[in-house]
N, C-alpha and C positions, 0 to 999 in steps of 0.2 A: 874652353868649356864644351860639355859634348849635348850636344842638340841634336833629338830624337824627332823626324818628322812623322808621324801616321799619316797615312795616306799619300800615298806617288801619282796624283791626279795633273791635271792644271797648278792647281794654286799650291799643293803641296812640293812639285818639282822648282817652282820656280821661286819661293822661300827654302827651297834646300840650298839651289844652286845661290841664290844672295846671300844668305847667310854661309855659306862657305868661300863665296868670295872675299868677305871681310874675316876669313880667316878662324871660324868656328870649325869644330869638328863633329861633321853632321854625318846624321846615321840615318835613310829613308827606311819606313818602316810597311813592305809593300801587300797588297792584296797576293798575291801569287811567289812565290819561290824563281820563276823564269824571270817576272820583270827584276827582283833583287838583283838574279844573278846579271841581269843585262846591263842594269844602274852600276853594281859592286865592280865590274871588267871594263866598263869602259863608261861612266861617268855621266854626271848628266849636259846633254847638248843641250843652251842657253841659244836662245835667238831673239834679236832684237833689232829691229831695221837690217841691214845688210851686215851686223856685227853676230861673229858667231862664236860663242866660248865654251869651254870645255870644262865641268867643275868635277874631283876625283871626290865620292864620298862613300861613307861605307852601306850598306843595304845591307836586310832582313826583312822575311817573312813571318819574323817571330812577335806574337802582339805584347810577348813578355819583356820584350826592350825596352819598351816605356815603361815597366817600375825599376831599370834602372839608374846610375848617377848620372845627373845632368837635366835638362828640360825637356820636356814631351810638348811638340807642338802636335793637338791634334786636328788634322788639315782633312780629313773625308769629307765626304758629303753626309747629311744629317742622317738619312737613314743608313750609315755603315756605323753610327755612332754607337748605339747604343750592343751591338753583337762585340762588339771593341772592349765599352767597356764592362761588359758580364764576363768577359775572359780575366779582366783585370782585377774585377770588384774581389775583395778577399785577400790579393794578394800584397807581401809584402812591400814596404817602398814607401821612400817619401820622396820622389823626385816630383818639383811641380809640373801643373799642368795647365796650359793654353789650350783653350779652345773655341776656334773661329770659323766655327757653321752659321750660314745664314740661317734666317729665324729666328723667332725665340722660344722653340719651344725645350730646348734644351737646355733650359737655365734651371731649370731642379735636379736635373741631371748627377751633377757635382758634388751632392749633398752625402752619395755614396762615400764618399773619397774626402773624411772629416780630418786624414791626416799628412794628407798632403796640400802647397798652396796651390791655390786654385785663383785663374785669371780668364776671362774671355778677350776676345777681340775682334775689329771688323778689319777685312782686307777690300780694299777699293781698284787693285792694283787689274787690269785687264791682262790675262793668259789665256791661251789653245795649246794644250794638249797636243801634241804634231806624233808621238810618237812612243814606246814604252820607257825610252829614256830622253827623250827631246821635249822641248817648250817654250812656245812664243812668249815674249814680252810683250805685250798689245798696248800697256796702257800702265803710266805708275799713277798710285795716288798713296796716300800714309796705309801703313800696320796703325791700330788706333788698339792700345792695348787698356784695359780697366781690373784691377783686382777686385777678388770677389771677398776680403779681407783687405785693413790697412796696410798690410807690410806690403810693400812692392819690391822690396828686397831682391827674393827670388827671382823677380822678371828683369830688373834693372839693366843686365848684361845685355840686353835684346835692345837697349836705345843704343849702343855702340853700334849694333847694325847698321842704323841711319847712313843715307846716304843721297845723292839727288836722285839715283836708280832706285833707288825702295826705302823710300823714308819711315821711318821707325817713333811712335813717340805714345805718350802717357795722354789716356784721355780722363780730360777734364771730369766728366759727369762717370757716375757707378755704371755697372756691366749692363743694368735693366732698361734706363736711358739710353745707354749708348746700342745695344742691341735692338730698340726699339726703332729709334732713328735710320738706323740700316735696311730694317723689315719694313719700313714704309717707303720708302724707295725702291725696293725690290719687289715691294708692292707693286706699285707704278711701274716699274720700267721692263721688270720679268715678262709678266704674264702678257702685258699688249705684244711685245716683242714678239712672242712663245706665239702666238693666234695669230697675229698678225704677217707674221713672215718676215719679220723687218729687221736690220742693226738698228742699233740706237739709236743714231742720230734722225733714221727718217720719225722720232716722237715728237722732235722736235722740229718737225718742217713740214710733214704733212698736219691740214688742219684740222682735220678729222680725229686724228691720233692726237691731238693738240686739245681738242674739245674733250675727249675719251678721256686724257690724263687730268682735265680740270676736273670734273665731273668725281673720278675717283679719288683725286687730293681733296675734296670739300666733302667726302662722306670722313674720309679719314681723319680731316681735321678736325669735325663733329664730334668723331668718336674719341680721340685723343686729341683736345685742345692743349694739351703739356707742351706737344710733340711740334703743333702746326708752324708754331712761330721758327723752330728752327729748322724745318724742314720744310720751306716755302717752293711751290709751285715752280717757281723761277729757276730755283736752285735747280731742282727737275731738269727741268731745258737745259739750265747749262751745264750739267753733268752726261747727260743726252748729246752735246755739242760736242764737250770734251773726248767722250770716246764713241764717237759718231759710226767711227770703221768696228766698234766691238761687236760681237755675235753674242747676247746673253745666255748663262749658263742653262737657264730654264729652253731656250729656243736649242741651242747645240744639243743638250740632251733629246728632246723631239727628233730633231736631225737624223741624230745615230740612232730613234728607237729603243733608251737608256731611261728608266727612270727619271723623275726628275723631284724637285725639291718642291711640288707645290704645296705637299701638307705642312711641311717645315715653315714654309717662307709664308704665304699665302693661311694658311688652315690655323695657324699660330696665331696670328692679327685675326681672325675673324674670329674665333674663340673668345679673344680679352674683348672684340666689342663687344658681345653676347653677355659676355658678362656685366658689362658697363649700358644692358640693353641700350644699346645704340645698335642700329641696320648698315651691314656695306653693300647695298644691293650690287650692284658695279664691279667690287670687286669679285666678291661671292660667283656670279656669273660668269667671269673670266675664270676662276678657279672651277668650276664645274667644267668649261670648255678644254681646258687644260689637261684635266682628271679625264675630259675622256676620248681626248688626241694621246695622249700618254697609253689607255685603256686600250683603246683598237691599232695604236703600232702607225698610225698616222704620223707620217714624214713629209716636212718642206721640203721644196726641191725636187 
């Protein structure tokens, strides 16, 4: 089956290179014509602990790949989403689409695209970026896929992916749930990272940063009580524990002086509470700091 990745980032290299290790035939679909031809000639470099592998696939700069046969995973960062799909919107094709940007603000997004299926999903799994064809394995946790229709049909080929390296599987709750569950976590864990200067793991050991994450879990579970029960404070920590060595995507972008996803990840939850007149004061605050570390080019390090 040919599986189309949009975006040759982090997370979209290193779902190219596992799904082509269990023997798909994947096509990256890149920002630029040099990174294609870098990916297309010599492949993408997998690394993970001291193991380092080689996967052949084919690249394109063209965003007309995705309408056609096969699956379009679209893997950018939120704001490359929507210039993606204005080039798409119109045209022919019914190949489905995945799409697994943090946030939710892109969940009306889809509504364009009435005739092909349409799935989200969240990625847990920890990458860096090392290179225009290279990418760290940092951290695995499941692809958590949800259709945004019954048929799952179309996605089903994608649980064969499954594996102990990138576990693959169908989530229980719809796309709105499940997207929401993920934006409150990146709630929490993005933005103190991004201000603070920190991996993961110092959230959960320093106690300051400890107070900072209770403080912002109990405005959030205020606002979304649906959410709070299965997304518990604790959970927090020990997701914080488990990829203790990760660099958060919101903090890397600071880093390099790259955009980053606050209005997606951050700007999207404050919105639904507004509307649910519920207050995030907390988090609100860190997303203004963010907005304008992002704003003046402001780098850790």
């Amino acid at each position: 089956m040919r599986i189309n990745v949009a975006g040759a980032g982090a997370i979209g290299m290193l779902i190219g290179a596992r799904l082509a290790e269990v023997g798909f035939d994947v096509r990256m679909i890149t920002r630029t014509a040099k990174q294609a031809a870098a990916i297309r000639d010599e492949g993408i470099l997998l690394l993970k602990g001291n193991e380092k592998k080689v996967f052949s696939v084919g690249a394109t700069a063209s965003s007309e790949a995705g309408i056609e046969d096969g699956l379009t995973i679209l893997a950018m960062k939120s704001y490359d989403l929507e210039p993606f799909l204005e080039e798409l919107n119109g045209k022919l094709g019914e190949a489905p689409l995945l799409f697994i940007q943090n946030g939710v603000s892109h969940l009306s997004l889809p509504a364009r695209f009435r005739d092909r299926p349409i799935a989200f999903g969240t990625v847990e799994h920890g990458s860096r970026k090392t290179g225009p064809r290279s990418v760290e394995h940092t951290g695995t946790g499941p692809l958590r896929i949800s259709p945004a229709t019954d048929d799952f049909t179309p996605f089903h080929p994608l649980l064969t992916a499954h594996s102990p390296t990138f576990p693959v599987v169908r989530a229980e709750e719809g796309p709105g749930q499940l997207l929401m569950k993920k934006a409150v976590k990146n709630c929490l864990i993005n933005p103190v990272t991004a201000v603070a200067g920190v991996r993961n793991g110092m959230l959960a050991e320093d106690p300051d940063l400890r107070a900072l994450l209770g403080r912002m879990h109990a405005e959030l579970a205020e606002a979304f009580p649906e959410i709070a029960g299965e997304v518990t404070l604790g959970e927090v920590f020990d997701l914080c524990r488990k990829t203790a060595d990760n660099t958060s995507s919101m903090l890397a972008d600071l880093m390099a002086g790259r955009k980053t996803e606050a209005d997606s990840i951050m700007g999207g939850v404050i919105v639904l509470a507004q509307e649910r007149c519920a207050s995030l004061p907390s988090v609100t605050a860190l997303y203004d700091l963010v907005r304008s570390l992002e704003r003046r080019g402001d780098r850790h390090g």
